[in-house]
N, C-alpha and C positions, 0 to 999 in steps of 0.2 A: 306388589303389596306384601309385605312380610307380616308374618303372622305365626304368635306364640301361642301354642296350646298345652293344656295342663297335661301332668301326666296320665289321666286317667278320666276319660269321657265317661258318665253314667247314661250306656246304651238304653234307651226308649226310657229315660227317667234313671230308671233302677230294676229293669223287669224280674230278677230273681227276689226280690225283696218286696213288690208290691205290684199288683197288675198293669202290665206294661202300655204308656202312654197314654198316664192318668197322673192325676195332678198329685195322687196317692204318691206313683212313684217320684215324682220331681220332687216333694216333700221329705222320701225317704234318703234319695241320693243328696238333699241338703246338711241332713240329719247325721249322717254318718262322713261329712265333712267334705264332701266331693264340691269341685268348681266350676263344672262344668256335665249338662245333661247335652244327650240327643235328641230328640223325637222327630215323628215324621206325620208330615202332615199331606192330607187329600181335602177333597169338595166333597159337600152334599149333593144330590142332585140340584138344590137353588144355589150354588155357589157360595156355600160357605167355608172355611176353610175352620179341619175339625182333626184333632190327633186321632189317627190308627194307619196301621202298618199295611194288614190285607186289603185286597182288593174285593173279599167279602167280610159280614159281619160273623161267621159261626163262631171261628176260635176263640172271638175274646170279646163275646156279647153275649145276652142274651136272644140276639134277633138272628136272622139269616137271612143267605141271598147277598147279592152284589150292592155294595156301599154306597156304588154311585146314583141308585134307584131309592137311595133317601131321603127325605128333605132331616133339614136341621132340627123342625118341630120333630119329627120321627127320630132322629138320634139321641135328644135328650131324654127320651122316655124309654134308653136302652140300658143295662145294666150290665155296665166293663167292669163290674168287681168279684163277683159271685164265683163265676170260673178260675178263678186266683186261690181265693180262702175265703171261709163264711165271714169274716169280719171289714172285708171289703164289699158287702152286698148293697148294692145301689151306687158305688162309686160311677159316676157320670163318665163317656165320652165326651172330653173336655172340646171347649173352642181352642183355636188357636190362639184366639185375644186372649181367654181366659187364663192359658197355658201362660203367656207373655206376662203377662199380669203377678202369676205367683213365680216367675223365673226374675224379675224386678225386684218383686218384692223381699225372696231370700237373700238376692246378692249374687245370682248364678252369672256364668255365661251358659249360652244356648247356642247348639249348633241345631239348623231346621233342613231335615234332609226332605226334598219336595219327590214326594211319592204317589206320582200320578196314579187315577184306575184309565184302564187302558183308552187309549184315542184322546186323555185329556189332558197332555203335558203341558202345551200352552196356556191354556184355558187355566190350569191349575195352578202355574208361575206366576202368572199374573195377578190373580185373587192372595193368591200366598204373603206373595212380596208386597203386596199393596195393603194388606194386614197387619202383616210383619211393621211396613214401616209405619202405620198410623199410630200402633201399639210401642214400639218400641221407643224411651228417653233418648233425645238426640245428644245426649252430653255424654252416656256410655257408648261403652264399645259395640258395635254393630254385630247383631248375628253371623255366626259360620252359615252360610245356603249349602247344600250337597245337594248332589241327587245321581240315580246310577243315570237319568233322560238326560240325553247331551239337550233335548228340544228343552229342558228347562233350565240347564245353566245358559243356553244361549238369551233366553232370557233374561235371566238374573244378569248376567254378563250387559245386556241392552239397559234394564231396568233397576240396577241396584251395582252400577259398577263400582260404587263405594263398598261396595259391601264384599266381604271376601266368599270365597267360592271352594269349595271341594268337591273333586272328582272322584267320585266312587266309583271303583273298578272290579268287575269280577272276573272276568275271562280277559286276560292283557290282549288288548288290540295291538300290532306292529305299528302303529302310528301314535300308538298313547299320547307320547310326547309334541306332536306336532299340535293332537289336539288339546292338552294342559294349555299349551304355550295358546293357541287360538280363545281359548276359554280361559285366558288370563284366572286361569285356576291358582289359588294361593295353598294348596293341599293334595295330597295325594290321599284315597283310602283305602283299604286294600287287604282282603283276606288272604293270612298267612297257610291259610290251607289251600289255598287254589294258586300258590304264587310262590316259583321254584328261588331257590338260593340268589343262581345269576337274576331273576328278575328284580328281586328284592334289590341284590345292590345296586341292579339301575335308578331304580326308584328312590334309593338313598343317596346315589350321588346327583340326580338332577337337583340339588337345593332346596325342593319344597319341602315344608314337615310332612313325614309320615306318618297314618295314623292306621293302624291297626284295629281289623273289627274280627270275631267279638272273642275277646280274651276272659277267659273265667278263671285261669289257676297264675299263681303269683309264681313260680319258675317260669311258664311260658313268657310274663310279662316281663319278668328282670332278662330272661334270654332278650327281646325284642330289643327294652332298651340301651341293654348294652350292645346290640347292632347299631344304634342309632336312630330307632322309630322314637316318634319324639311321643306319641302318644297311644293309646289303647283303649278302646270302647268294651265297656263290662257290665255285663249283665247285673253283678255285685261288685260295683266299683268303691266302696268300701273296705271291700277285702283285699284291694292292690294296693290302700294307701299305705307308706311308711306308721309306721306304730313308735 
């Protein structure tokens, strides 16, 4: 599956610009012309499928304690904006539908990295993609799926083999490639600080785009893509566009 990605992913919406993986920020990474957001999505405890990153709610809630022990009625009455800037106060932890819904409506693409709480990869590929596709127009381009759980690209790889697939990598396994290749991965992703020179040009010469996370200064990114990374996830991905 070939697969073109912009130059410039806006990592979790746009987190340096508005509280991260809130519809706040999907709206600001639209705003400042970007094509492309990321976010990452888990379960409630009833199985809903709801953007945040942690495996608990402190950082970027007003609530605490582990995410998985929430229902959806419990999420909606938590406040992801406050801990950002007072002018975000009451900003909702969004649905996934919801999220889907204002990524349609701007014009974005969306890449959905599936970000299990622990023991629920399957469980959580499942509800995701089954989301994903009820929400998503069948006449555009189908979401990017990532995630660092091989147990939910193999899913996504069962249940959404139309759909392309990135492999998020943080520690290179000696097999990387054998698994891309079995995870009919269409992407590589890959932190340039945990990922030495020679690995990087492997990872550029196997074919797949590279996409580089999380890039925040415009040197770093023009080094990347004059190596060859076809793209970069940023915090203020705004600030990497051409001017």
């Amino acid at each position: 599956m070939t697969l073109v990605l912009p130059p410039v992913i806006g990592h979790r919406g746009a987190a340096a610009i508005a509280p991260e993986n809130t519809l706040a920020a999907i709206r600001a990474a639209a705003a400042g012309g970007v094509a492309m957001v990321e976010v990452d999505a888990k379960l409630t405890a009833d199985g809903v499928a709801i953007l945040l990153h942690d495996d608990d709610l402190d950082r970027t809630t007003d609530g605490s304690g582990p995410a998985a022990a929430r229902t959806a009625e419990e999420f909606a009455r938590l406040d992801a904006g406050s801990w950002f800037a007072p002018q975000f106060a009451g900003e909702p932890v969004p649905t996934l539908d919801a999220a889907l819904a204002l990524v349609v409506e701007l014009g974005l693409a969306i890449n959905i990295e599936i970000k299990p709480c622990p023991g629920r990869d399957v469980e959580t590929a499942k509800i995701v993609l089954a989301t994903a596709r009820a929400a998503w127009p069948g006449g555009l381009a189908p979401p990017l799926v990532s995630s660092f759980s091989l147990g939910c690209l193999e899913v996504a790889a069962q249940l959404a083999a139309d759909w392309p697939r990135g492999y998020l990598i943080w520690d290179r396994p000696s097999n990387w490639r054998a698994v891309a290749d079995r995870l009919g991965a269409a992407s590589l992703h890959v932190s340039p600080d945990r990922t030495s020179a020679a690995d990087m040009a492997q990872y550029l010469a196997d074919g797949r785009p590279v996409a580089a996370y999380t890039i925040n200064d415009a040197a770093a990114a023009a080094a990347l893509w004059q190596a060859g990374v076809a793209a970069v996830f940023s915090d203020d991905p705004a600030s990497l566009l051409p001017r």
